[in-house]
C-alpha positions in Angstrom: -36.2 -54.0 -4.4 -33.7 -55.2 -6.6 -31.7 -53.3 -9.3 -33.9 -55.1 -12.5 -36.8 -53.9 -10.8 -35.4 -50.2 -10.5 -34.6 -49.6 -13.8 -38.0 -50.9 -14.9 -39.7 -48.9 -12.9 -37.3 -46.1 -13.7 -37.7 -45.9 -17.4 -38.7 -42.5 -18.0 -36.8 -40.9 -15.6 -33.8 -39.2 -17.2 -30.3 -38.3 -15.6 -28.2 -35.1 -16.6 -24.4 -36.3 -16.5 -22.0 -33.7 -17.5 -18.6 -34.0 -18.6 -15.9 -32.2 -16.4 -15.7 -30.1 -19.6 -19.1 -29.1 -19.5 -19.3 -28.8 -15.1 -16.0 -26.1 -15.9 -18.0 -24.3 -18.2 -21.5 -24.1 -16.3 -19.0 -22.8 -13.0 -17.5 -20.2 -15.4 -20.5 -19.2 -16.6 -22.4 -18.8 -13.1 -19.4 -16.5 -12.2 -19.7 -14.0 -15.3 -23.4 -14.0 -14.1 -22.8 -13.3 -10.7 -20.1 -10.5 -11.9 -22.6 -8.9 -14.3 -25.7 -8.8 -11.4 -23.7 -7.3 -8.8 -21.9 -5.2 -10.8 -26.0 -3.7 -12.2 -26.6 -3.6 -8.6 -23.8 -1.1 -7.4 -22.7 -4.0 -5.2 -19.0 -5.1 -5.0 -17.8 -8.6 -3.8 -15.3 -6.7 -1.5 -18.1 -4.4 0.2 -21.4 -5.4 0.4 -22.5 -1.7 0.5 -20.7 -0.5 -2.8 -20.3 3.3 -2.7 -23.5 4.1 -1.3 -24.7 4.7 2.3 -27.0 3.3 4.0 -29.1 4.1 7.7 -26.4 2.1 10.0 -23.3 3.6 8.2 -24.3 7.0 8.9 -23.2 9.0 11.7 -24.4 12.3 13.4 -21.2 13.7 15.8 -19.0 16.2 14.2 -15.4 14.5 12.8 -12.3 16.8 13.4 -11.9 18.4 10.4 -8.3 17.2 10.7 -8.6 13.5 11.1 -10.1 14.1 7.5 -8.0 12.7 4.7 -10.7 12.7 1.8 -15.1 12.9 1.1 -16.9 11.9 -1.6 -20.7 12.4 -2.6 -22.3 9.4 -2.9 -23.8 8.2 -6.7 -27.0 9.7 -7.9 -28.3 6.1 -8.3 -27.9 5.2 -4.2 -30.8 6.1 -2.2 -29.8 8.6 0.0 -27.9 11.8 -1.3 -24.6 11.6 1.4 -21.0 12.0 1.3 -18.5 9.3 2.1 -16.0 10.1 4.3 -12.5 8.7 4.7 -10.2 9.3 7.8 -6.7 9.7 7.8 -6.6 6.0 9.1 -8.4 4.7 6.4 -11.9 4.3 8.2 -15.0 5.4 5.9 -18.1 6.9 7.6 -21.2 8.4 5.9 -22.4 11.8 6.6 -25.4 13.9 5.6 -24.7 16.3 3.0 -27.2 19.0 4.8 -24.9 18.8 8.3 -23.7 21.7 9.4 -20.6 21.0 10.2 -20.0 19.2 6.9 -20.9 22.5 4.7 -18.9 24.4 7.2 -16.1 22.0 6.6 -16.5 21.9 2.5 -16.6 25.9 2.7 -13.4 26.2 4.9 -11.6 23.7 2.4 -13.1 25.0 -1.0 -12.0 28.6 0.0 -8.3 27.5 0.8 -8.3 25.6 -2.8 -8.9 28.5 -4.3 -7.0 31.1 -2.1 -3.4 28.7 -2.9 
């Protein structure tokens, strides 16, 4: 088939050629999109799990209370109520607010806080 015969039979069809203007502007804008649905999803590009937990980040066995450098409860928006918690070595593990061992641990710390 030559090249006469292709654009005849062609006629109707239509191609989309952008300028590199235009192909800069599409890429920016795809970006801000991206930005603003992950960021409505509690999703950060660095961590696919933002600050929520979820069932394979949690773990059961008690944590030396001093390996503990910080905790934090999770967002009302996540799906399960937990706390976050941060070793002195910078690891992050997700507990269960109800554990034991974790209120025992909050008590102990609130009540030196406040004793100081």
């Amino acid at each position: 088939m030559g090249s006469a015969s292709m654009r005849t039979a062609c006629k109707s069809c239509r191609l989309l050629v952008l300028t590199e203007p235009q192909v800069a502007r599409l890429g920016l804008l795809t970006l801000l999109l991206a930005a603003l649905w992950t960021g409505s999803q509690g999703v950060s590009f660095r961590s696919p799990y933002g600050a929520c937990c979820y069932k394979e980040m949690f773990i059961r066995q008690k944590i030396p209370a001093f390996l503990i450098r910080s905790y934090q409860k999770t967002p009302s928006h996540c799906s399960r109520k937990a706390v976050r918690v941060e070793l002195l070595k910078g690891k992050k593990f997700c507990v269960d607010w109800e554990e034991g061992w974790f209120q025992q641990y909050r008590r102990q710390k609130e009540s030196t806080s406040t004793s100081t």
